[in-house]
C-alpha positions as protocol buffer text, in pm:
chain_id: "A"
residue {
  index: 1
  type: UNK
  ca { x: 1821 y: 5570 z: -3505 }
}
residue {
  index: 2
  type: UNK
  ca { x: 1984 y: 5783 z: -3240 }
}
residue {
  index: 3
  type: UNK
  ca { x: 2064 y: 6166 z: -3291 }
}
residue {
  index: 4
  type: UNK
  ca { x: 2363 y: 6299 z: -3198 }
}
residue {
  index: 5
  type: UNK
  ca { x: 2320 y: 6575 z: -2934 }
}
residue {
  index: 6
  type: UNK
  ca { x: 2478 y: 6918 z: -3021 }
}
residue {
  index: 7
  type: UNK
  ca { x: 2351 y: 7097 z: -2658 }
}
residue {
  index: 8
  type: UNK
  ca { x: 2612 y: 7200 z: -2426 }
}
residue {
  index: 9
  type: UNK
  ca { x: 2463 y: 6936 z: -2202 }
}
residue {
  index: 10
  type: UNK
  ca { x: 2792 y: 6682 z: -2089 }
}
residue {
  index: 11
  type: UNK
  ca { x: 2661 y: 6547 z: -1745 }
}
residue {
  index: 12
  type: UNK
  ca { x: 2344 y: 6353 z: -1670 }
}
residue {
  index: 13
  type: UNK
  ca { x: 2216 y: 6265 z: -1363 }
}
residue {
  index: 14
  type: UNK
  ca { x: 1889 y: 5989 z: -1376 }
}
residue {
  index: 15
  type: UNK
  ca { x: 1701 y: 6009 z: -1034 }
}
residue {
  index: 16
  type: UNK
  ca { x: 1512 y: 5662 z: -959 }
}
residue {
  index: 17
  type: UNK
  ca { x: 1704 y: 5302 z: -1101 }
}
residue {
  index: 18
  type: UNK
  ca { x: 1396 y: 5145 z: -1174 }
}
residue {
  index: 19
  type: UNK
  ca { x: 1268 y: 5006 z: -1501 }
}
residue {
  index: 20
  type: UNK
  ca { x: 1299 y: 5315 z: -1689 }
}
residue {
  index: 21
  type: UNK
  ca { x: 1544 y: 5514 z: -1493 }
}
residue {
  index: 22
  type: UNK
  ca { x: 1799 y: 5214 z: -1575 }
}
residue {
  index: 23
  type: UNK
  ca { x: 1716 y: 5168 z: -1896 }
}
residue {
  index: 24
  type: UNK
  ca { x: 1748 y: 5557 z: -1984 }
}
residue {
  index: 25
  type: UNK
  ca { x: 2075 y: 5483 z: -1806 }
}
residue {
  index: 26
  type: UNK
  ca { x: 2197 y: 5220 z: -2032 }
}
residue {
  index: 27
  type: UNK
  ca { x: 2089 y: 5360 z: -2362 }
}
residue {
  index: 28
  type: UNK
  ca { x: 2285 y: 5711 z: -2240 }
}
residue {
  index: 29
  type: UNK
  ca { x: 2607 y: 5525 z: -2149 }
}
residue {
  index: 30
  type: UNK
  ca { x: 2585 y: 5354 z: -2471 }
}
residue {
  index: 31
  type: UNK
  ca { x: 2503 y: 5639 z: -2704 }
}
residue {
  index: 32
  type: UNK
  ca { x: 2799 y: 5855 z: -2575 }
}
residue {
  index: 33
  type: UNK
  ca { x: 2604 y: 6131 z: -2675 }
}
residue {
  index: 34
  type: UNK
  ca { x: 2737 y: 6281 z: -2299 }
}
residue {
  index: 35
  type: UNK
  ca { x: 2998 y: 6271 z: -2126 }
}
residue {
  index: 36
  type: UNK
  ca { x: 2887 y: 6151 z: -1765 }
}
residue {
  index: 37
  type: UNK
  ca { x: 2599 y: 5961 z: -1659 }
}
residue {
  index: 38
  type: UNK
  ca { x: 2515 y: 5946 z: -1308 }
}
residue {
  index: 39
  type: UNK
  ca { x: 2251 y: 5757 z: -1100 }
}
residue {
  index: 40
  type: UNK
  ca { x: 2117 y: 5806 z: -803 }
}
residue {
  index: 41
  type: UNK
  ca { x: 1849 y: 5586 z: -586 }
}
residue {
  index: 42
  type: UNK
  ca { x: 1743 y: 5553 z: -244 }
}
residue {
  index: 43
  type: UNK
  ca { x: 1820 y: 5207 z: -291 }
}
residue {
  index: 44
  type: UNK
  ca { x: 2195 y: 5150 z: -201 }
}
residue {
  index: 45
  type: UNK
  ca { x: 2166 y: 4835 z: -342 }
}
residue {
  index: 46
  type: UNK
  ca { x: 2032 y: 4901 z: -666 }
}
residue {
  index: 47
  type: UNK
  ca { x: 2282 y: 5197 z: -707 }
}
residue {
  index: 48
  type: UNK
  ca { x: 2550 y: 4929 z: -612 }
}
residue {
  index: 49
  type: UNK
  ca { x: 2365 y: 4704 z: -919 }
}
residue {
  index: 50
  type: UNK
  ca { x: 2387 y: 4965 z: -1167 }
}
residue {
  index: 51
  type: UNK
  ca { x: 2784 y: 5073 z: -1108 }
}
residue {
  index: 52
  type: UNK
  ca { x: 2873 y: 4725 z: -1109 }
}
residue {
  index: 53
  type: UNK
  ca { x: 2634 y: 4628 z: -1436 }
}
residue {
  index: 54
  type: UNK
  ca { x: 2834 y: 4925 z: -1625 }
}
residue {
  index: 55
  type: UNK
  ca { x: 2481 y: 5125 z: -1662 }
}
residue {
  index: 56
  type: UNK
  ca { x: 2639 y: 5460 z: -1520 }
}
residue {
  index: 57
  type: UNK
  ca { x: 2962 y: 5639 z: -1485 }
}
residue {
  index: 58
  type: UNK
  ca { x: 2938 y: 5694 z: -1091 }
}
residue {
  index: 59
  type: UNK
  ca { x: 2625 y: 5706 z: -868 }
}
residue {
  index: 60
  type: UNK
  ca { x: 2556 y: 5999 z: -669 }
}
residue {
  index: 61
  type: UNK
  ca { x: 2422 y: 5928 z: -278 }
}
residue {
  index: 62
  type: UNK
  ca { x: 2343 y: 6238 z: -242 }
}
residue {
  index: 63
  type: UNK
  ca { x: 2029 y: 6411 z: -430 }
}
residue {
  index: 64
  type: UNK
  ca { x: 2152 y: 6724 z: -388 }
}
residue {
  index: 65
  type: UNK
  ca { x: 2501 y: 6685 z: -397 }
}
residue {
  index: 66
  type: UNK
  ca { x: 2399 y: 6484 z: -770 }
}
residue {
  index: 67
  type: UNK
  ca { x: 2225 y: 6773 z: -912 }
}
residue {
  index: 68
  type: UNK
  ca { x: 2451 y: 6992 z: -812 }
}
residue {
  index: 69
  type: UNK
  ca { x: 2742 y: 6837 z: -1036 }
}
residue {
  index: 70
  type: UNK
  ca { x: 2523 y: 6762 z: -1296 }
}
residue {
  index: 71
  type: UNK
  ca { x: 2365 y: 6984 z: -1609 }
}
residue {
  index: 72
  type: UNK
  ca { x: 2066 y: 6737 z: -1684 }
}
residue {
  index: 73
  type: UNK
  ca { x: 1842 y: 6586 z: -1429 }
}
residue {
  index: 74
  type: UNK
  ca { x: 1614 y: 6310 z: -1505 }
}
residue {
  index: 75
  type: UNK
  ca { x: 1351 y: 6191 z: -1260 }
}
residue {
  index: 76
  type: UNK
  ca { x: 1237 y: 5869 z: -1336 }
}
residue {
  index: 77
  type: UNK
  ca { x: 1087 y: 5800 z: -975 }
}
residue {
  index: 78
  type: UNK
  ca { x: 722 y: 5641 z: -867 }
}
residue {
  index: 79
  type: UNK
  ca { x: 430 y: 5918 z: -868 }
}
residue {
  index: 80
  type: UNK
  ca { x: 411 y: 5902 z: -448 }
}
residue {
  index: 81
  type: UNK
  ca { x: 812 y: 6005 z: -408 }
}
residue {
  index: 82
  type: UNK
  ca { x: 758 y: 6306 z: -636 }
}
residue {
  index: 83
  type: UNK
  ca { x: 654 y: 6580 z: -377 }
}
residue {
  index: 84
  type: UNK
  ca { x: 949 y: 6448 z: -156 }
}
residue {
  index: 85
  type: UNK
  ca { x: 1197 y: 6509 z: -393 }
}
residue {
  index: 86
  type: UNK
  ca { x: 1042 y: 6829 z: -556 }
}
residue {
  index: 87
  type: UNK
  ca { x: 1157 y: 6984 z: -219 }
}
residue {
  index: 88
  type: UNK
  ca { x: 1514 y: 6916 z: -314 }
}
residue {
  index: 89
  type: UNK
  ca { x: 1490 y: 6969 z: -662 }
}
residue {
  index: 90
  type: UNK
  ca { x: 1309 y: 7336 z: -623 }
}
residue {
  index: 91
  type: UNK
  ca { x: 1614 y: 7469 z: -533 }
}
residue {
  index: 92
  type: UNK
  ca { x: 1777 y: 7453 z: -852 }
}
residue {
  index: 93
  type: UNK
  ca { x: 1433 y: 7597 z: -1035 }
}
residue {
  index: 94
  type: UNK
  ca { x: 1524 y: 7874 z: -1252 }
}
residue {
  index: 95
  type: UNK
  ca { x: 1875 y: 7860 z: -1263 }
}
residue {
  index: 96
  type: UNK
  ca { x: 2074 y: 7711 z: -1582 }
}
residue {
  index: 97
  type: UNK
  ca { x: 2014 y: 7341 z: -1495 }
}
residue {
  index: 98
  type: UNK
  ca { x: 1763 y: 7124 z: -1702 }
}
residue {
  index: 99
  type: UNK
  ca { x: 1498 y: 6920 z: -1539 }
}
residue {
  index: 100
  type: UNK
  ca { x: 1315 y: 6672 z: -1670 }
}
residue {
  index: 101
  type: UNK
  ca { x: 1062 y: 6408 z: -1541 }
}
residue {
  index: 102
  type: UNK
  ca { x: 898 y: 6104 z: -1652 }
}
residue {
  index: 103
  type: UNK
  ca { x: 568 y: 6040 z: -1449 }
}
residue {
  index: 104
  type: UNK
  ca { x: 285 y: 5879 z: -1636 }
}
residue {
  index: 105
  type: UNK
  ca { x: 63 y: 6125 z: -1462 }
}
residue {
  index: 106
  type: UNK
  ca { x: 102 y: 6498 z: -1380 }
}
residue {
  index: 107
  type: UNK
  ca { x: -169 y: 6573 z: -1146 }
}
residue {
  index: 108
  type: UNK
  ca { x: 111 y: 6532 z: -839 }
}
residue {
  index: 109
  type: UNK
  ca { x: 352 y: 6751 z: -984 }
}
residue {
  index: 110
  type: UNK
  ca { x: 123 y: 7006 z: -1120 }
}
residue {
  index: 111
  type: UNK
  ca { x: -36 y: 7064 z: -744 }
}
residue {
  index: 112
  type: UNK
  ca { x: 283 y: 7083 z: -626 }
}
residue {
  index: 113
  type: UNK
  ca { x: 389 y: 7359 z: -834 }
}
residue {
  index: 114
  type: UNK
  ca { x: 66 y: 7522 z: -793 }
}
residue {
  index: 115
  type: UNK
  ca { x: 99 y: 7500 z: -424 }
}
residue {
  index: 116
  type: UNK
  ca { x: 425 y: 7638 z: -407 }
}
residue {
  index: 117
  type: UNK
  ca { x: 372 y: 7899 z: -684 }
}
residue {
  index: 118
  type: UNK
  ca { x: 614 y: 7763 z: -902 }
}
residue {
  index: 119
  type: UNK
  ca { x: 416 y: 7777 z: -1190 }
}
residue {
  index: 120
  type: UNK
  ca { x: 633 y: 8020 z: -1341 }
}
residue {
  index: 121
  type: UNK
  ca { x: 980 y: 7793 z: -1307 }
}
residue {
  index: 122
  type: UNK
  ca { x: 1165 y: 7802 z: -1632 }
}
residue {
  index: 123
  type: UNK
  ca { x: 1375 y: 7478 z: -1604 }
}
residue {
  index: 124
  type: UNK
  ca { x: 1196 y: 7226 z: -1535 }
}
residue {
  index: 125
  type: UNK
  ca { x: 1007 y: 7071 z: -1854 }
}
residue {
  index: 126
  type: UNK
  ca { x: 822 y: 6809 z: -1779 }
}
residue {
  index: 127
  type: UNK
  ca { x: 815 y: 6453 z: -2008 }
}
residue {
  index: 128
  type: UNK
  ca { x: 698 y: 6116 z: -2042 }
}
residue {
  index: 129
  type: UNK
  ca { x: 836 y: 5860 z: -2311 }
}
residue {
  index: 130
  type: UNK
  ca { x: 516 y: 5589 z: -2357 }
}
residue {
  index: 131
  type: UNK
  ca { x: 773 y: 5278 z: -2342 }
}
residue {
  index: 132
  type: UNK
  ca { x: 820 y: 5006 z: -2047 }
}
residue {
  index: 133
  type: UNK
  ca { x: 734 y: 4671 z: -2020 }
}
residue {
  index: 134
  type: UNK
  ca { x: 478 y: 4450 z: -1737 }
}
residue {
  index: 135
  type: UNK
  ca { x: 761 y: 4436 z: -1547 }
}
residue {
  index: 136
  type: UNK
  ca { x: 943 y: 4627 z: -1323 }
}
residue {
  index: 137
  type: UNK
  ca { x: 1305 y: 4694 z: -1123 }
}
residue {
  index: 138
  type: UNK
  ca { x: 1641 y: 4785 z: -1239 }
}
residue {
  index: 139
  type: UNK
  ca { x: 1743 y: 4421 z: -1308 }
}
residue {
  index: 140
  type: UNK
  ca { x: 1421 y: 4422 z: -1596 }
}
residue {
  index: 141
  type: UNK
  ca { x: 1579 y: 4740 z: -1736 }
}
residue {
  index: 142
  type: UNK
  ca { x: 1650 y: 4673 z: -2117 }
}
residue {
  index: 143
  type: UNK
  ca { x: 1867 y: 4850 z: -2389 }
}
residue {
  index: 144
  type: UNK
  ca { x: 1702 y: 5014 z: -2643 }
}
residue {
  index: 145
  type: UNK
  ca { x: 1364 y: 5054 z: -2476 }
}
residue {
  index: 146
  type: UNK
  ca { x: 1261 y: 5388 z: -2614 }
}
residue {
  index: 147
  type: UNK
  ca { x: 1367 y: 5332 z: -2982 }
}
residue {
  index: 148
  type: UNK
  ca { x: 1059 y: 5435 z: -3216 }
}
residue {
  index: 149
  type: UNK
  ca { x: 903 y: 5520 z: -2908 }
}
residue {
  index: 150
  type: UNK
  ca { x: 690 y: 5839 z: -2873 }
}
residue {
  index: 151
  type: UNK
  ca { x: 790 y: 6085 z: -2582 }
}
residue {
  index: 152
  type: UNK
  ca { x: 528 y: 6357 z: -2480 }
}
residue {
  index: 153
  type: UNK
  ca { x: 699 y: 6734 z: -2411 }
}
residue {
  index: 154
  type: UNK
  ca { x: 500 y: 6898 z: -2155 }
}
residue {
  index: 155
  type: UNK
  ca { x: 657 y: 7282 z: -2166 }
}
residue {
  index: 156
  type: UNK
  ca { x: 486 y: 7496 z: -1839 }
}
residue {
  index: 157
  type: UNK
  ca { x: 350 y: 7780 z: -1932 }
}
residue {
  index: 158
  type: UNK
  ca { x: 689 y: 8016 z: -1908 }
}
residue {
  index: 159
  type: UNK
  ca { x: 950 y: 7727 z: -2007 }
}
residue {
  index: 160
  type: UNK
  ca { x: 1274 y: 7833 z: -2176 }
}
residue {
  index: 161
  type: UNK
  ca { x: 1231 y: 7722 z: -2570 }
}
residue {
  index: 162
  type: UNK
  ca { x: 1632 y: 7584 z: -2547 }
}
residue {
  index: 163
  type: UNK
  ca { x: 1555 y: 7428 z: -2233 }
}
residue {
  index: 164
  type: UNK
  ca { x: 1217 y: 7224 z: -2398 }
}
residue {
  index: 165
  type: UNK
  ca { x: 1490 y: 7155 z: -2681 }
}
residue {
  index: 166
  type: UNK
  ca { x: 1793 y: 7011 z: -2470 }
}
residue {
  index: 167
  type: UNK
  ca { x: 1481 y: 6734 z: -2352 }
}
residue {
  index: 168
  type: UNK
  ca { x: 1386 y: 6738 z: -2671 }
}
residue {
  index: 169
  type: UNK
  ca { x: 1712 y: 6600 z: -2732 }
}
residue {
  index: 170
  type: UNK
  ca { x: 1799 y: 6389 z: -2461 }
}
residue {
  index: 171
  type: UNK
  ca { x: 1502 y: 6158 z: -2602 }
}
residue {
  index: 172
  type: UNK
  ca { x: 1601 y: 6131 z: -2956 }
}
residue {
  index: 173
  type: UNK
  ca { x: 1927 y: 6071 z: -2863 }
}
residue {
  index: 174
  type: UNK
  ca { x: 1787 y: 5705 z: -2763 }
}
residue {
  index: 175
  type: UNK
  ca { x: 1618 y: 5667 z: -3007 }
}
residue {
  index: 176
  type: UNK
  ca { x: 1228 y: 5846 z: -2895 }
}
residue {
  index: 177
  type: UNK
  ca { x: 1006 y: 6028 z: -3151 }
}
residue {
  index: 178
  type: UNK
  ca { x: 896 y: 6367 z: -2937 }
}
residue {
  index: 179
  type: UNK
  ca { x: 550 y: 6522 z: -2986 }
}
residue {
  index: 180
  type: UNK
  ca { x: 438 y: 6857 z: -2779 }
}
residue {
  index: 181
  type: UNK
  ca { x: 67 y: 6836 z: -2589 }
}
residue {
  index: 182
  type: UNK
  ca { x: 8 y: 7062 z: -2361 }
}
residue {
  index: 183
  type: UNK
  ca { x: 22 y: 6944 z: -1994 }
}
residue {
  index: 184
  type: UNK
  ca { x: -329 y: 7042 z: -1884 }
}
residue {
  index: 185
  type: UNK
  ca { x: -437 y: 6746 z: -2136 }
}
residue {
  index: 186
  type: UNK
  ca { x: -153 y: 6498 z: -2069 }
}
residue {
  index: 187
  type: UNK
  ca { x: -328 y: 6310 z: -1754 }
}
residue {
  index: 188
  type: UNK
  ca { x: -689 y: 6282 z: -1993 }
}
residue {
  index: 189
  type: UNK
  ca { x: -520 y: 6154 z: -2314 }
}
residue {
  index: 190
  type: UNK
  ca { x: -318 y: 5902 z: -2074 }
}
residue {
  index: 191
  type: UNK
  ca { x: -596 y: 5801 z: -1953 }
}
residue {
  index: 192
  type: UNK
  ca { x: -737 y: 5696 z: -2311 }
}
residue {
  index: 193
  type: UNK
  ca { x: -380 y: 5541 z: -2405 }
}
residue {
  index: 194
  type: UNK
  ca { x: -230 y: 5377 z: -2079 }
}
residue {
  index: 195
  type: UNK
  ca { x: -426 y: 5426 z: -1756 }
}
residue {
  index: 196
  type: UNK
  ca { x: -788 y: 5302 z: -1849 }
}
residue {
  index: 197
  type: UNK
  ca { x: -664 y: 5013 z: -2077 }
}
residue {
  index: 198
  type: UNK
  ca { x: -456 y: 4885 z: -1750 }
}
residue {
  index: 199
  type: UNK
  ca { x: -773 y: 4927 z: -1491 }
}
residue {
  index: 200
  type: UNK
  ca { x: -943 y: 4718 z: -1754 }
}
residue {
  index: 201
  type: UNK
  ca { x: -664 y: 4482 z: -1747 }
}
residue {
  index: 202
  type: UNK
  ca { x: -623 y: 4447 z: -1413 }
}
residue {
  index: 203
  type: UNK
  ca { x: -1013 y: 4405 z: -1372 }
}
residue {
  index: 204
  type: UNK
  ca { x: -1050 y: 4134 z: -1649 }
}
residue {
  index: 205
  type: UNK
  ca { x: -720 y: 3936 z: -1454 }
}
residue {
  index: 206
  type: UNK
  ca { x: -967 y: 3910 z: -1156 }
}
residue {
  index: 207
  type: UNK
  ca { x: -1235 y: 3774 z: -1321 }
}
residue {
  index: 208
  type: UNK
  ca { x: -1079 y: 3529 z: -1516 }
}
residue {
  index: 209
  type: UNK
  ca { x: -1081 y: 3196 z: -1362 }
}
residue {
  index: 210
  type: UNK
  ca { x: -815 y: 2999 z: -1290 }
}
residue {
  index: 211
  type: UNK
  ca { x: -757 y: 2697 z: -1627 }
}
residue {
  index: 212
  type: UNK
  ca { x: -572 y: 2468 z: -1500 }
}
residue {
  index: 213
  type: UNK
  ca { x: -507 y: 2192 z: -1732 }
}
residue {
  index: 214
  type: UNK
  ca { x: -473 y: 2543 z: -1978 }
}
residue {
  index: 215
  type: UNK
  ca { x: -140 y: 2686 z: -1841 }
}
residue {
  index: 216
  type: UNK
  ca { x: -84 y: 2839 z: -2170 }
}
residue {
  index: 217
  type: UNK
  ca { x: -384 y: 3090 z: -2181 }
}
residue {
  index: 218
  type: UNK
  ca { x: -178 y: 3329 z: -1959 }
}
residue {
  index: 219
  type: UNK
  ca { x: 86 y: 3342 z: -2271 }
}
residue {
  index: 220
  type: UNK
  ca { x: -80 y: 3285 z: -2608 }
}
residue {
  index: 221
  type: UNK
  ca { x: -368 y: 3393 z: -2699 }
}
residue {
  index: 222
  type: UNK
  ca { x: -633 y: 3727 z: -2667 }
}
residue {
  index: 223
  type: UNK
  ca { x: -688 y: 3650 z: -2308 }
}
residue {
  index: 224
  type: UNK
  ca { x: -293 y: 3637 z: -2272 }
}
residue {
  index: 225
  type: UNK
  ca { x: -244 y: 3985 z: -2490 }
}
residue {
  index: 226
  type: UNK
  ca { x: -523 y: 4179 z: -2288 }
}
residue {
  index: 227
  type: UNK
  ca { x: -406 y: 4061 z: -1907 }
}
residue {
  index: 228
  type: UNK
  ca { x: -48 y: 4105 z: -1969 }
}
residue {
  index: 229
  type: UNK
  ca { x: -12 y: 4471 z: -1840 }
}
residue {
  index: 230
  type: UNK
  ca { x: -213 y: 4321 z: -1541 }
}
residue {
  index: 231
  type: UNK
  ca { x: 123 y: 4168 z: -1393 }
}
residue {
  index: 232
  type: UNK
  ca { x: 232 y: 4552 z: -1384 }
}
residue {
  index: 233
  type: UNK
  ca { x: 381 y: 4653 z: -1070 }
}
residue {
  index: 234
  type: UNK
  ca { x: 70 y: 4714 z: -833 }
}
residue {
  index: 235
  type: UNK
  ca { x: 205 y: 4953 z: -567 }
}
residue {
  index: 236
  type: UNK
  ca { x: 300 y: 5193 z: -874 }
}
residue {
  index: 237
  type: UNK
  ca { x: -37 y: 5153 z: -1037 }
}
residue {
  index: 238
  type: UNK
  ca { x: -221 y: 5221 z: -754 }
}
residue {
  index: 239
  type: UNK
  ca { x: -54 y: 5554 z: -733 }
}
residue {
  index: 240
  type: UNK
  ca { x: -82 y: 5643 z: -1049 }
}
residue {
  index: 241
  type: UNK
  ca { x: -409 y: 5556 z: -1036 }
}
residue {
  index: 242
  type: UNK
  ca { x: -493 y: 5749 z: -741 }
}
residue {
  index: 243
  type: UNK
  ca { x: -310 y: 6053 z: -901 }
}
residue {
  index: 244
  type: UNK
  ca { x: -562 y: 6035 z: -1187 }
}
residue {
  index: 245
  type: UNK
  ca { x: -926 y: 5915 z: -1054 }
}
residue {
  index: 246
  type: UNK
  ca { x: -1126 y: 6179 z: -1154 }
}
residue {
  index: 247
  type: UNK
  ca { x: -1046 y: 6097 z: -1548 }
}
residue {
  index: 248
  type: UNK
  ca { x: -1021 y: 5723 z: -1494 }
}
residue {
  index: 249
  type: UNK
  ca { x: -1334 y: 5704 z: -1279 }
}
residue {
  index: 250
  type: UNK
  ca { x: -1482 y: 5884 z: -1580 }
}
residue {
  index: 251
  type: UNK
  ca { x: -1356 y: 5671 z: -1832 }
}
residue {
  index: 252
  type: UNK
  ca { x: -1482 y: 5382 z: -1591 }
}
residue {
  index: 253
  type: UNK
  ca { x: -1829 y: 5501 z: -1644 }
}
residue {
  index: 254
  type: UNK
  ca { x: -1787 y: 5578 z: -1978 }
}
residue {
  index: 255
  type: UNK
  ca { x: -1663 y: 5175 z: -2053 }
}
residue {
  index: 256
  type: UNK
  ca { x: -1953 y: 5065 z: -1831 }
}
residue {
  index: 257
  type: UNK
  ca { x: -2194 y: 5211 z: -2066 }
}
residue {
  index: 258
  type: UNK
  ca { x: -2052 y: 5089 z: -2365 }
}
residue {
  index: 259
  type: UNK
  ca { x: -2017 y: 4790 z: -2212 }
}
residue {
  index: 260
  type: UNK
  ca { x: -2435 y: 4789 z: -2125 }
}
residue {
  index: 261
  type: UNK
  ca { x: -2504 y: 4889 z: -2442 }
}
residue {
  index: 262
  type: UNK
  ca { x: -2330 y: 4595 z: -2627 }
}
residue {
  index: 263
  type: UNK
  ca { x: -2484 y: 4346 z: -2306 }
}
residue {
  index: 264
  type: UNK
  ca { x: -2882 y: 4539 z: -2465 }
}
residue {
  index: 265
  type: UNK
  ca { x: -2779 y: 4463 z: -2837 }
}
residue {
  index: 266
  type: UNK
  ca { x: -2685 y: 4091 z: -2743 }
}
residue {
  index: 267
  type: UNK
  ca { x: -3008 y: 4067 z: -2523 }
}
residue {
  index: 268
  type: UNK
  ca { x: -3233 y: 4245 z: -2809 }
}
residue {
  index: 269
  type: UNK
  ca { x: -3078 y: 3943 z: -3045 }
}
residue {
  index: 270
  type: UNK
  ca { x: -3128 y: 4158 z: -3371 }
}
residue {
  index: 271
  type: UNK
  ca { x: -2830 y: 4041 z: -3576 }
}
residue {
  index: 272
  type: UNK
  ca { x: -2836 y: 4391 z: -3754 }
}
residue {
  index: 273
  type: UNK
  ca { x: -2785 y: 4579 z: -3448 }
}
residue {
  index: 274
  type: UNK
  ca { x: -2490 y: 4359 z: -3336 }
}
residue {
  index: 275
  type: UNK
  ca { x: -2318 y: 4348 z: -3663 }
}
residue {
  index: 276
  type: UNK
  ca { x: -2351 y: 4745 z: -3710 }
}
residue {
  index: 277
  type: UNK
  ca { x: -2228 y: 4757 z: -3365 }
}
residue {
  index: 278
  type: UNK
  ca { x: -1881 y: 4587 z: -3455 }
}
residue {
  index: 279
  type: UNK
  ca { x: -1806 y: 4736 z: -3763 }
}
residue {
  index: 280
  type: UNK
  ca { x: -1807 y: 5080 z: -3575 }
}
residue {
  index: 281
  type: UNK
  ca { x: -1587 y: 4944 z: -3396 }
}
residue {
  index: 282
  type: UNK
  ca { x: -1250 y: 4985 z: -3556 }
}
residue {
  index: 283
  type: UNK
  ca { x: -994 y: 5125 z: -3420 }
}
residue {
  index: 284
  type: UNK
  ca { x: -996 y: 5497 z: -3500 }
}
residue {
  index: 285
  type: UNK
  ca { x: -711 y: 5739 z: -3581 }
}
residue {
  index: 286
  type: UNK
  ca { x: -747 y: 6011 z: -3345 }
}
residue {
  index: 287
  type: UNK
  ca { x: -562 y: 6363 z: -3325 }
}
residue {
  index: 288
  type: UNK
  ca { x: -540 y: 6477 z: -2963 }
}
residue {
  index: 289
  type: UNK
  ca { x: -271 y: 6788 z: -2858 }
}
């Protein structure tokens, strides 16, 4: 269930209409937990898709112009606009504005910061809520998307406490559980819990040959649940890929042994070995912060 937001936040404005931009959209508009939502994209079209869908209050054209009339800035954009519009957005670091992000990795937007020493901004608190879908674009964007969802809260190192809370907030208020990590480990444990399992994804999609008198193996089925994330948006993948290769080459290496060592236990055909093998393999609970 929603919370109720008790922040003197009353204007939002979501930067990037996309999947989750327009679905944060929807679920803000609904909630009424503020009193303005705004959107803005470079995409006239899509900002002309979201006024006349009912998902925002007003679009802004002007990313600037947006923040300025808003209290609450979201960027939901792809990881290879970020620098582009961190050079707008740094101009409202440190003042009484909250900003908020939602890039699966933070390697971009840590750099940046570091490279413009703005390590010690106040404001800007970064996020990520681990929902979406395979697919992509505003006109995919569903209501409801983050409920029971888990959102990590990525304070910088001198972040205001009320500012972590008012995104604290804005998440719950659709619905998102929040949990703290701290941001030097957010791009390793999403490597674990999003960006490895997709490479593998995407890799087992190419090697799967085409059935066709099957049709149905793409949608039922093991094969179906373990390619699905594979029809994921590739130009946003690669990017976020790219952002995080030293981890996911890593974790690359790391599967390839595992994946050699279960190849030696089939070749060695001791049943003992192969059976101890897949009972340590359960899924694990795991505490990572």
């Amino acid at each position: 269930m929603s919370q109720k937001n008790n922040i003197k936040i009353k204007k939002v404005l979501v930067v990037g209409l996309g999947l989750i931009g327009a679905s944060l959209c929807r679920d803000l508009k609904k909630n009424s937990n503020y009193e303005k939502i705004y959107g803005h994209d470079v995409d006239a079209a899509v900002m002309e898709y979201a006024l006349n869908n009912n998902y925002v209050h007003e679009t802004r054209k002007d990313l600037g112009e947006g923040i300025k009339d808003s209290d609450l800035i979201v960027l939901c954009i792809p990881v290879h606009a970020i620098r582009k519009v961190l050079n707008v957005v740094k101009y409202f670091f440190n003042g009484d504005k909250v900003i908020t992000e939602t890039l699966s990795s933070k390697g971009s937007i840590f750099d940046y910061l570091t490279d413009n020493k703005l390590l010690d901004t106040k404001n800007f608190i970064l996020s990520h809520p681990m929902a979406g879908t395979e697919n992509f674009g505003i006109r995919n964007s569903e209501e409801n998307l983050f409920q029971e969802a888990n959102t990590f809260i990525c304070p910088l190192k001198f972040s205001d406490p009320d500012k972590c809370n008012e995104v604290k907030a804005l998440w719950k208020s659709v619905g998102s559980n929040t949990n703290n990590i701290i941001i030097e480990n957010h791009d390793l444990l999403l490597t674990y819990l999003s960006h490895g399992p997709h490479a593998i994804s995407f890799a087992l999609s190419n090697i799967t040959p085409l059935f066709e008198d099957l049709s149905w193996v793409n949608t039922k089925g093991s094969l179906a649940e373990m390619i699905r994330v594979a029809k994921s948006n590739p130009e946003a993948w690669a990017n976020i890929f790219q952002d995080n290769q030293d981890n996911l080459i890593n974790y690359i290496n790391i599967y390839l042994s595992e994946l050699q060592q279960l190849k030696s236990i089939l070749e060695s055909k001791k049943q003992e070995d192969l059976l101890s093998y897949l009972k340590k393999s359960k899924p694990k609970n795991t505490k990572f912060s």
